[in-house]
C-alpha positions as CSV (number, residue, x, y, z in Angstrom):
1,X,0.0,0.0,0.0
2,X,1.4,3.3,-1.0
3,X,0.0,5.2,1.7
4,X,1.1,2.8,4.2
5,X,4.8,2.8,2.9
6,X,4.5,6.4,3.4
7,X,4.4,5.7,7.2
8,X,8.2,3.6,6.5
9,X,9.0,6.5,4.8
10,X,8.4,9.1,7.3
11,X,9.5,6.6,10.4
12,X,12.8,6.6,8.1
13,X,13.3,10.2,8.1
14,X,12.5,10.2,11.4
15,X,15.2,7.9,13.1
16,X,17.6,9.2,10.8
17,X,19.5,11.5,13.0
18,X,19.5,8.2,15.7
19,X,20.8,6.2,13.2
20,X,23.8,8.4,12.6
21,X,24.4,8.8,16.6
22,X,24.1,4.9,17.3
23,X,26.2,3.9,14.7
24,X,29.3,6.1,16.1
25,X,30.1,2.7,18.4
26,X,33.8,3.9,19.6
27,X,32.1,7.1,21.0
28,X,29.3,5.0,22.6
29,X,31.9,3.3,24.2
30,X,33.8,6.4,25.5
31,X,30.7,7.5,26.9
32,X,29.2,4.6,27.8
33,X,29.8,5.5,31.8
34,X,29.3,9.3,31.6
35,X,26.1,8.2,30.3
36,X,24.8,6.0,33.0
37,X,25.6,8.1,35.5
38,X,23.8,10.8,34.2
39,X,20.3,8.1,33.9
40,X,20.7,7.6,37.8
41,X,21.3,11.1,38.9
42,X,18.3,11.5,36.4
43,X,16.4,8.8,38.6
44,X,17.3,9.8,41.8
45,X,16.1,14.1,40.8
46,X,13.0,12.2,39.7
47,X,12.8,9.9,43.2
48,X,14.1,12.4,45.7
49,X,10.7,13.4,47.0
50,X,8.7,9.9,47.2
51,X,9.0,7.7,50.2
52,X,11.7,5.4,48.8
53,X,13.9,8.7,47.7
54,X,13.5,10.3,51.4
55,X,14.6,7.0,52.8
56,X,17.2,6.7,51.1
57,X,18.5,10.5,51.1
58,X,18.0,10.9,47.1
59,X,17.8,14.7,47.9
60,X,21.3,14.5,49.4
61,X,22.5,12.3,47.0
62,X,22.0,13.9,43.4
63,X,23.8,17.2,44.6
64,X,26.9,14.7,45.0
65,X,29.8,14.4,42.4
66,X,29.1,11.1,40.4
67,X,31.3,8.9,42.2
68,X,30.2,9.9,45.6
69,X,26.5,9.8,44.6
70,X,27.2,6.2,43.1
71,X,28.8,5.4,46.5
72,X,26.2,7.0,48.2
73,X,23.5,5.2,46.5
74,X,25.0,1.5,46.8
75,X,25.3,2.6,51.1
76,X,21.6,3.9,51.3
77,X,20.1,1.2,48.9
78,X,20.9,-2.6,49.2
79,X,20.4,-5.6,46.4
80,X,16.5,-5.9,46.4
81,X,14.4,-9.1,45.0
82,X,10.9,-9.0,44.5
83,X,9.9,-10.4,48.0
84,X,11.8,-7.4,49.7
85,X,9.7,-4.9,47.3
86,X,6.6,-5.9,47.2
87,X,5.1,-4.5,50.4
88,X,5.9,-1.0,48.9
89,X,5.2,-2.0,45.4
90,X,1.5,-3.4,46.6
91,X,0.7,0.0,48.2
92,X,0.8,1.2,44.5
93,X,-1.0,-0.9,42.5
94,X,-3.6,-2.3,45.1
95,X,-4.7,0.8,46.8
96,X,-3.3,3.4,44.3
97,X,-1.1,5.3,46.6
98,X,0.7,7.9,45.4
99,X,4.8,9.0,45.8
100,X,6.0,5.5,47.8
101,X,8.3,4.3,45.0
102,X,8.2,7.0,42.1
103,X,6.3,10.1,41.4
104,X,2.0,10.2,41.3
105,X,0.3,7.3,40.7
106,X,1.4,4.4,38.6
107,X,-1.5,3.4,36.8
108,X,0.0,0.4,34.9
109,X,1.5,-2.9,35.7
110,X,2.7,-5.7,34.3
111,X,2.0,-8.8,35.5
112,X,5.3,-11.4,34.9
113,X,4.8,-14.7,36.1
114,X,7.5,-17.9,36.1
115,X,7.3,-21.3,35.8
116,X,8.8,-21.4,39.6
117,X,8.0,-18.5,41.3
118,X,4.6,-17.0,41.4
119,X,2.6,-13.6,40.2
120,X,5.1,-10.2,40.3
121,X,3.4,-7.2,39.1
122,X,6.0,-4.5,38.1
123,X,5.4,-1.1,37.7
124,X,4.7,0.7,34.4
125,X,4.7,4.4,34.8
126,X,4.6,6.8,31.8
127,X,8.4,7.4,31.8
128,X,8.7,3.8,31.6
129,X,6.1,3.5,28.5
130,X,8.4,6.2,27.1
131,X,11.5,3.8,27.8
132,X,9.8,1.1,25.8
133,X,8.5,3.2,22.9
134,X,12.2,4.7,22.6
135,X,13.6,0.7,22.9
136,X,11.0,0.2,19.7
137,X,12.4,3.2,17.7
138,X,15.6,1.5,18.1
139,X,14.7,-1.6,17.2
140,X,13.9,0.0,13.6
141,X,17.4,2.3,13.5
142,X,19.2,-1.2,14.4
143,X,17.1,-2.6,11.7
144,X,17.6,-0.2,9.4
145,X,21.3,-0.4,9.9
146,X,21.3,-4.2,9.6
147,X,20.2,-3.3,5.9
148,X,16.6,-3.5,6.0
149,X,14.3,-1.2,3.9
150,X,12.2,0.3,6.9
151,X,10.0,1.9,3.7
152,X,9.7,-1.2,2.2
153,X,8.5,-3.2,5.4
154,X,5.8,-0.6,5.8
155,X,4.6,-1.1,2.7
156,X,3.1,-4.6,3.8
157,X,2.2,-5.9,7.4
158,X,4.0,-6.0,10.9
159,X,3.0,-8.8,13.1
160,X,2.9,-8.6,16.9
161,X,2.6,-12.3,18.3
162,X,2.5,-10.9,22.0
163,X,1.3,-12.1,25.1
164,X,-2.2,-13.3,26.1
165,X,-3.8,-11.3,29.0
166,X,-5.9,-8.1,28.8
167,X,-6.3,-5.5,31.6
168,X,-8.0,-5.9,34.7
169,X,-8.9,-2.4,36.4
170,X,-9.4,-2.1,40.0
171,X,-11.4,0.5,42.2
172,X,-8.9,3.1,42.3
173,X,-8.5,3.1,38.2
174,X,-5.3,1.2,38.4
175,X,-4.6,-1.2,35.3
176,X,-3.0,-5.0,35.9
177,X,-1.8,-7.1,33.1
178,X,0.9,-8.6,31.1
179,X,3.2,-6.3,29.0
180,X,1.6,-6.4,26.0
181,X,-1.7,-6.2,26.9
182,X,-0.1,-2.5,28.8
183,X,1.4,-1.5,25.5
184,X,-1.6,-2.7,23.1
185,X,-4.1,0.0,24.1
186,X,-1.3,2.6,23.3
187,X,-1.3,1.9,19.6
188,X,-2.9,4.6,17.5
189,X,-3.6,5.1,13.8
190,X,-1.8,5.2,11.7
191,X,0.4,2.0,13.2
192,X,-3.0,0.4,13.7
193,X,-3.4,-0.1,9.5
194,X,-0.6,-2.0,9.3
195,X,-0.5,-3.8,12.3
196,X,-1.5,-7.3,13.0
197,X,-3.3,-9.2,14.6
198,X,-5.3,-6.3,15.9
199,X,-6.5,-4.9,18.9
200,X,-9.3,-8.1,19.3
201,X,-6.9,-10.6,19.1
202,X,-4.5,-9.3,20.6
203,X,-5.9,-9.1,24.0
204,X,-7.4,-12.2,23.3
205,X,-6.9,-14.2,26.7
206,X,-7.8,-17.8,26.1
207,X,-4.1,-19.0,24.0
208,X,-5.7,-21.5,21.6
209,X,-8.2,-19.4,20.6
210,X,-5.7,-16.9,20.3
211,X,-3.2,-18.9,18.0
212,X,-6.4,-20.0,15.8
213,X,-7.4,-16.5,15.2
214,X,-4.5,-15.1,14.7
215,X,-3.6,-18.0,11.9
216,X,-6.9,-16.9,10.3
217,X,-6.6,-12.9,10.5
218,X,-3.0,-13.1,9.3
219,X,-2.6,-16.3,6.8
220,X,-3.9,-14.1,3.5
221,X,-2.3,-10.8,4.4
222,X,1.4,-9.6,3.1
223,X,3.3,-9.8,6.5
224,X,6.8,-8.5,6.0
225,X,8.0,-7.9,10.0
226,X,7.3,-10.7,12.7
227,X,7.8,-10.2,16.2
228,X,8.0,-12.4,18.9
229,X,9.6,-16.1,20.6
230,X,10.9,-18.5,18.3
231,X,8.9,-21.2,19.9
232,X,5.4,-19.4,19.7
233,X,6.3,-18.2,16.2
234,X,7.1,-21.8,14.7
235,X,3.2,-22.8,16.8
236,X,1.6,-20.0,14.6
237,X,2.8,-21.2,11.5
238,X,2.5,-24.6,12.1
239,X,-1.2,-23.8,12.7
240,X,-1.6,-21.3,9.8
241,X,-0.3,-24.3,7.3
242,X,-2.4,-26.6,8.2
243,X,-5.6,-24.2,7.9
244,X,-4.4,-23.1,4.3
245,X,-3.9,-27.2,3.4
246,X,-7.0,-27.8,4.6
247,X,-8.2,-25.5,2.8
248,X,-7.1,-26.6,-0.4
249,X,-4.0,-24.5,-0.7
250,X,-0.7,-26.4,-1.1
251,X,1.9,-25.0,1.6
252,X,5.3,-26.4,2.5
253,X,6.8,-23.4,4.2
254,X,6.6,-19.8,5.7
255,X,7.5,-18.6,1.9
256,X,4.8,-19.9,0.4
257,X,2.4,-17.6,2.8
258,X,4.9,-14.7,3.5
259,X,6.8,-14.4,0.2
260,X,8.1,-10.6,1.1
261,X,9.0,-11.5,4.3
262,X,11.8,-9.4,5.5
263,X,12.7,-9.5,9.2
264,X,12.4,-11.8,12.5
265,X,12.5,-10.1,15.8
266,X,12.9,-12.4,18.5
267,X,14.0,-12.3,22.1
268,X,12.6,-14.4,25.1
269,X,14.2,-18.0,24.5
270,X,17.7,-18.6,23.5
271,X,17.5,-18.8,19.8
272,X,19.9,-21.3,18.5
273,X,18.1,-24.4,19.9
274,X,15.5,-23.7,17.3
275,X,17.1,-22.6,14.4
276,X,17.1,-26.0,12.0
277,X,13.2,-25.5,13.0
278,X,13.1,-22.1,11.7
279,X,14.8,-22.8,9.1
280,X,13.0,-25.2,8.0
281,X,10.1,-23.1,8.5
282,X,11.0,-20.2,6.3
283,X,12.0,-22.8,3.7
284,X,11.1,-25.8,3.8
285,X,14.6,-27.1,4.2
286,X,16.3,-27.6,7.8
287,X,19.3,-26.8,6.1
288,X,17.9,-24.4,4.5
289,X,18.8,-20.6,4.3
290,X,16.9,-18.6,7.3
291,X,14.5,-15.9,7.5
292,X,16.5,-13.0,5.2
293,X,17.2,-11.3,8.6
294,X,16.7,-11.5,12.2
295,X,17.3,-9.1,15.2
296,X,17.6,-10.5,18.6
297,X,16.4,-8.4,21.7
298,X,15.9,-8.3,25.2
299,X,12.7,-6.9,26.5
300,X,12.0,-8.4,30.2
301,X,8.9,-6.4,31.9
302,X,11.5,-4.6,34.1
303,X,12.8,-2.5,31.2
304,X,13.7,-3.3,27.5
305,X,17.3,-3.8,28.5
306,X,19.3,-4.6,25.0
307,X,18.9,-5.1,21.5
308,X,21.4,-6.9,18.5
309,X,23.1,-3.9,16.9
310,X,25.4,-5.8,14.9
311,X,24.0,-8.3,12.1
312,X,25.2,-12.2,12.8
313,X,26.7,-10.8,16.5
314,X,24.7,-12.6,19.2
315,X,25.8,-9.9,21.8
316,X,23.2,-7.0,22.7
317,X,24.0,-3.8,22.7
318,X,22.8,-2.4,26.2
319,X,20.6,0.6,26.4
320,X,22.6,3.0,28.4
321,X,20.7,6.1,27.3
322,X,16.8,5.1,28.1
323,X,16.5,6.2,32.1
324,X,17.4,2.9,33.5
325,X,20.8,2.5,36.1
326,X,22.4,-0.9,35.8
327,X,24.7,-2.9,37.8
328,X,26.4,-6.3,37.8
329,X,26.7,-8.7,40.2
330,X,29.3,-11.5,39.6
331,X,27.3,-14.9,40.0
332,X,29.2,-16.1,42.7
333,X,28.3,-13.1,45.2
334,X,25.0,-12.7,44.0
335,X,24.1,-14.5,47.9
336,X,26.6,-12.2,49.9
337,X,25.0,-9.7,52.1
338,X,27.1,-7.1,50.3
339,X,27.9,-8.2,47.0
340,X,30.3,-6.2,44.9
341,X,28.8,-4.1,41.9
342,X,29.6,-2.9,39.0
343,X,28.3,-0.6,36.0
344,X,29.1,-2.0,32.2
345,X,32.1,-0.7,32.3
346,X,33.9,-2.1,35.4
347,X,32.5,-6.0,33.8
348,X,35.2,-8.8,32.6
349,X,34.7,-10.7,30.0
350,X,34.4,-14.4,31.3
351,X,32.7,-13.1,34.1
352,X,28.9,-14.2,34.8
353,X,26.7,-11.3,35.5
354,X,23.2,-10.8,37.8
355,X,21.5,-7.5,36.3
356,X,20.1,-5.5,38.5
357,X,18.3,-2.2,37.5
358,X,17.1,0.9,39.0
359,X,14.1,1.9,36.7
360,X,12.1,4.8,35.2
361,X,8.9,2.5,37.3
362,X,10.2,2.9,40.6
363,X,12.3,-0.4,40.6
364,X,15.6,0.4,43.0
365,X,18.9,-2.1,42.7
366,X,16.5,-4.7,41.5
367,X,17.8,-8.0,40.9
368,X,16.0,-9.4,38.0
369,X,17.5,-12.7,38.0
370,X,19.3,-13.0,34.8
371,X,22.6,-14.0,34.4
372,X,24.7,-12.2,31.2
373,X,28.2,-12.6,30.0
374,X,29.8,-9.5,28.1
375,X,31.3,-9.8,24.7
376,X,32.2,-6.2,24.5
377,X,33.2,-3.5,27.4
378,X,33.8,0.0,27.2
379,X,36.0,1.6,26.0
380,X,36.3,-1.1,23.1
381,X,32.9,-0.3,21.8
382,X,29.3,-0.1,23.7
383,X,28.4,-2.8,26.0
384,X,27.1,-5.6,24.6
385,X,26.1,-8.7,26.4
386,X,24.1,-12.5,26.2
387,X,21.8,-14.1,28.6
388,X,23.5,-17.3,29.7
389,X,20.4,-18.5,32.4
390,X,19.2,-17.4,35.2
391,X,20.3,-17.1,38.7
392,X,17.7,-20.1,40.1
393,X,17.7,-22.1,37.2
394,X,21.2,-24.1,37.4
395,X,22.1,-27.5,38.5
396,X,25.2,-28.0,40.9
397,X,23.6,-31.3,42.5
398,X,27.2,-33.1,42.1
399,X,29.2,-30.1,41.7
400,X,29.1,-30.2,37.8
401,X,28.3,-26.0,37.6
402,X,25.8,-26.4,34.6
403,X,24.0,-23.1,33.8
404,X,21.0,-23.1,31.6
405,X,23.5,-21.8,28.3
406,X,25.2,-25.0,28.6
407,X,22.3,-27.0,28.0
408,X,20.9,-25.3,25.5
409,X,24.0,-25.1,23.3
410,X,25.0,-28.6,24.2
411,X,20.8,-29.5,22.6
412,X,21.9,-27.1,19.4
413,X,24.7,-28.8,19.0
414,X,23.2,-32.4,19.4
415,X,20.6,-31.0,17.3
416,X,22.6,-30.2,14.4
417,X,25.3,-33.2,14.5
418,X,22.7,-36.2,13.7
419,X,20.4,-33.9,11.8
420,X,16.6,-33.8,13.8
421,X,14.1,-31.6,14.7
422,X,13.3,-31.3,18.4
423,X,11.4,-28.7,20.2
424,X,11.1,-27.3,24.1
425,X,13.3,-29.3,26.6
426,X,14.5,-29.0,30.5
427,X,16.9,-30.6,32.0
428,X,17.6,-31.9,35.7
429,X,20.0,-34.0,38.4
430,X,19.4,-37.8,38.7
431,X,20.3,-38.1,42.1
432,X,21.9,-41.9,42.9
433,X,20.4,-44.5,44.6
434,X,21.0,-48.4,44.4
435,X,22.1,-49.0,41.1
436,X,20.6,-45.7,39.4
437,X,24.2,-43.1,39.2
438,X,24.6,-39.6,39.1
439,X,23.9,-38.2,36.4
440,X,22.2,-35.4,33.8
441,X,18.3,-36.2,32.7
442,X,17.5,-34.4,29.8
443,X,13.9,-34.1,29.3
444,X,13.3,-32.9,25.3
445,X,10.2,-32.7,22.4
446,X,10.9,-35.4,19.7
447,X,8.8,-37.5,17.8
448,X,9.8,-40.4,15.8
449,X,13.0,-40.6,18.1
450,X,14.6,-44.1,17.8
451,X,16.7,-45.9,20.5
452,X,19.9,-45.4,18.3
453,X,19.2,-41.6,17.5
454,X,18.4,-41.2,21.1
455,X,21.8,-43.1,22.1
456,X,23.8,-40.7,19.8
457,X,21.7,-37.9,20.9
458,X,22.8,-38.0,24.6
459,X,26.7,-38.8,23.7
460,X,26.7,-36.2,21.4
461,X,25.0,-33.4,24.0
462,X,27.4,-35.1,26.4
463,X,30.6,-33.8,24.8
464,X,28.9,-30.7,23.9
465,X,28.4,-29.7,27.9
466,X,32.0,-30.9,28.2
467,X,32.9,-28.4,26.0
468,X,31.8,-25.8,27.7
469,X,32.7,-26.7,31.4
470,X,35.7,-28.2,33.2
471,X,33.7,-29.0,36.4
472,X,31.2,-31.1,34.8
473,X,34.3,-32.5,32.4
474,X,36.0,-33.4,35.8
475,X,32.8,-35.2,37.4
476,X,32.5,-37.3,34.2
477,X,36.1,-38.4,34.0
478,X,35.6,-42.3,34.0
479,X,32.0,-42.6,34.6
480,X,33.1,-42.3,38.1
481,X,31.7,-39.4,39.7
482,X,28.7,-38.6,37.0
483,X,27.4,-41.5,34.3
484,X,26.9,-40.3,30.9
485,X,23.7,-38.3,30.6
486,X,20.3,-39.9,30.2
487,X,18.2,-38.2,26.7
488,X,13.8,-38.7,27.6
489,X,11.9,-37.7,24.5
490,X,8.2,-36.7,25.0
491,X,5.9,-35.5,22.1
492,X,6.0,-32.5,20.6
493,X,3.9,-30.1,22.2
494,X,4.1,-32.0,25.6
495,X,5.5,-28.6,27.2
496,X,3.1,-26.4,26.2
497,X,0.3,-29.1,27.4
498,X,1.9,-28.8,31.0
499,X,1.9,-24.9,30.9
500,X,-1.4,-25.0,29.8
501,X,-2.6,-27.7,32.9
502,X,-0.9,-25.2,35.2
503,X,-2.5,-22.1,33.8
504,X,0.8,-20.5,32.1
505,X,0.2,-21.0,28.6
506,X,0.9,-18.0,26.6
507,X,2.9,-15.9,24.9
508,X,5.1,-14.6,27.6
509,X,5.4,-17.9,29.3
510,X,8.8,-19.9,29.1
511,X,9.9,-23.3,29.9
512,X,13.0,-23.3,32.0
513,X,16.1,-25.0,30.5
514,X,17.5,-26.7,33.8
515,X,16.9,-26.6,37.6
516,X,18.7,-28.0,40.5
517,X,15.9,-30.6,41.7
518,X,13.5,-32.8,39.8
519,X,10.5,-30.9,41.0
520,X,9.9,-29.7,37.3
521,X,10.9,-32.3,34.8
522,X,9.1,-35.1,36.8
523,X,5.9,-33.0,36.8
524,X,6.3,-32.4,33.1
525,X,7.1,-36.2,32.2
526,X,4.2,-37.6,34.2
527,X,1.7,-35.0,32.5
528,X,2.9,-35.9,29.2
529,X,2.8,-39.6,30.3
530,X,-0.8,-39.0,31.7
531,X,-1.8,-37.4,28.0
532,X,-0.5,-40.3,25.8
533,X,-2.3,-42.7,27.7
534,X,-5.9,-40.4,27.2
């Protein structure tokens, strides 16, 4: 559509002048410091006067030189998880009180749930709306500097596959739901003609009827941009081919639906366990060419915290400039009373990372749980980073160190070397008794598996983890202190079934990669057990 290409054309113009300043990388990295400090004396001017700020002397603080206010800050304000939050956070959005953790009254939250932990409801104020609609525009420059005609994208349709939960609004006006349901209600005209699914779907609640509608709003329309998690993306199609077979159209791949398909923005899972299904996806062909281009970001509810600036790099670029403070807390400390901190430009490379923010929502020294590795610190260019796991989901039953990046390159790599297609997976510790041994379970989506392939399977993700890490090399020397891991296949789609049966099943929704007891992967076995036999 002309007119709608028109849009590309003006966004173009528009980001042209952050274009030029992002892609000046050695001066990012100069600055990269300068310019964090400036985002928390920013926060702590904004703070000073709400009950958190006056606590924790903000008014004192942000007339300090940087250093001493940094100082300051880290004194006044300790690591903080959710649990030691809430209280304060729960004044807010329950009963609307004003000026406890930031300014007025938040009237947004998102609502984040895990797989292990239940409900946290994290605070959307309109400085943080402006954080994420800034994180968006960059998403386009990065795009646009990955090669992409932003013009010619427009020109066609951008699909959203976000999560699944509209708003609930209590007494006091205050709105609760996920992410996406908080941005979706923001999106004006003209965006709304050439976005899809639409406002309907899109806060659509119930997840099958979600993915259903969406296949049949989107299967006949000229989608050029898609947006979300490789795993919910691959569902959609999936879903979307069978409708148009079934409908007398013949169609093998992605292409055949989506010829001028131009770009795949993804974040939320690690990517590279489901490439040769993407792949295959766009083309019909596991070893296939991909999607023409893909941009990885990462967009937790906190903040959007990176995106991929650099085509083919898997490290993020972090956004330093969008009223967020981070700090990184070396994995190993993360559980001291006073851990050590440090801002992107104090990191090591090597080194794994706990990011904590203080946010634009009212979030202080907020431990999010993920752990990062840097790939490049300042001054070398600006910092960009990876999300190897997260803090809780590890195993380190037998002292074998595994972090969730282990497994799921060690599954890539098993993956590619005997050529299958597999889908969501965990793994856990097989703890000995009588004549069962210490050892990895790996719990993983494959049909058609057969006892040989599954055999090769596990030696082959065997030497992948040893690859990666000495401690777990050093517990398998001999078969002595670990036995070579143990590969379960379930069905494809088993995982989603067990998110579903626990109320979890949507677009925002993960499985996690590995945990430290068997709480999780037994749970998921015996419900996919329990469905095969129905």
């Amino acid at each position: 559509m002309a007119w709608t290409r028109a849009i590309g054309v003006g966004l173009r113009a528009l980001l042209a002048r952050r274009i030029r300043s992002l892609s000046k990388t050695s001066v990012w990295g100069q600055q990269a410091d300068r310019v964090q400090m400036r985002q928390l004396r920013w926060l702590l001017e904004h703070a000073a006067e709400t009950e958190f700020g006056r606590n924790a002397q903000f008014g004192r603080l942000k007339r300090l030189p940087d250093e001493d206010m940094l100082h300051g800050f880290r004194q006044e304000v300790p690591v903080q998880s959710y649990a030691q939050l809430k209280p304060m956070l729960e004044r807010m959005r329950q009963d609307g009180e004003p000026n406890v953790t930031w300014p007025g009254v938040v009237m947004d939250w998102a609502q984040t749930s895990g797989t292990t932990a239940g409900d946290k409801f994290v605070p959307i104020s309109s400085e943080m709306l402006r954080h994420n609609s800034k994180a968006a525009l960059d998403i386009y420059a990065y795009a646009s500097m990955f090669g992409a005609s932003i013009p010619d994208i427009f020109a066609g349709q951008v699909l959203f596959l976000g999560g699944s939960t509209s708003l609930d609004v209590n007494e006091h006006g205050v709105r609760t739901g996920d992410l996406s349901g908080v941005v979706t209600r923001l999106i004006r005209w003209p965006v709304t003609k050439v976005w899809l699914p639409g406002k309907d779907i899109a806060l659509e609640s119930d997840w099958p009827t979600k993915i259903d509608s969406m296949a049949r709003r989107c299967m006949n329309e000229d989608v050029r941009w898609i947006s979300g998690m490789p795993s919910w993306s691959i569902v959609l199609f999936e879903h979307m081919a069978k409708l148009a077979n079934d409908s007398g159209r013949k169609v093998t791949c992605l292409h055949d639906l989506w010829p001028n398909l131009r770009l795949f923005v993804h974040g939320g899972v690690k990517y590279g366990p489901f490439e040769r299904r993407v792949r295959e996806m766009w083309s019909g062909d596991p070893e296939g060419d991909d999607i023409p281009m893909r941009l990885e970001v990462y967009a937790a509810s906190e903040a959007f915290v990176a995106s991929q600036d650099v085509r083919h790099d898997p490290g993020m670029r972090l956004n330093i400039d969008h009223q967020i403070h981070y700090e990184f807390i070396p994995l190993s400390e993360i559980e001291s009373d006073n851990p050590p901190a440090f801002d992107c430009s104090r990191v090591e490379r090597g080194e794994r990372y706990v990011v904590v923010m203080s946010t634009c929502g009212g979030l202080w020294r907020y431990n999010i749980g993920d752990v990062v590795e840097f790939d490049t610190i300042p001054p070398d260019g600006p910092p960009r980073l990876r999300i190897v796991g997260r803090s809780r989901h590890f195993m380190n039953a037998f002292g074998e160190n595994i972090i969730a990046e282990h497994i799921e390159n060690a599954v890539t790599a098993a993956a590619e070397e005997i050529s299958v297609r597999v889908g969501e997976f965990t793994a856990a510790p097989v703890y000995p008794a009588g004549e069962t041994a210490a050892r990895v379970e790996l719990l993983i989506e494959w049909d058609d598996a057969s006892p040989t392939m599954v055999d090769q399977f596990a030696t082959t993700f065997d030497a992948a983890i040893k690859r990666q890490n000495n401690d777990y090399t050093a517990k398998r020397a001999g078969d002595v202190g670990m036995a070579p891991p143990i590969v379960t296949p379930v069905p494809m789609g088993a995982f989603h079934r067990w998110l579903a049966a626990r109320g979890k099943l949507g677009g925002q929704h993960k499985c996690p990669r590995c945990a430290n007891d068997r709480s999780i992967i037994e749970d998921v076995a015996a419900h996919a057990a329990t469905a095969s036999a129905v």
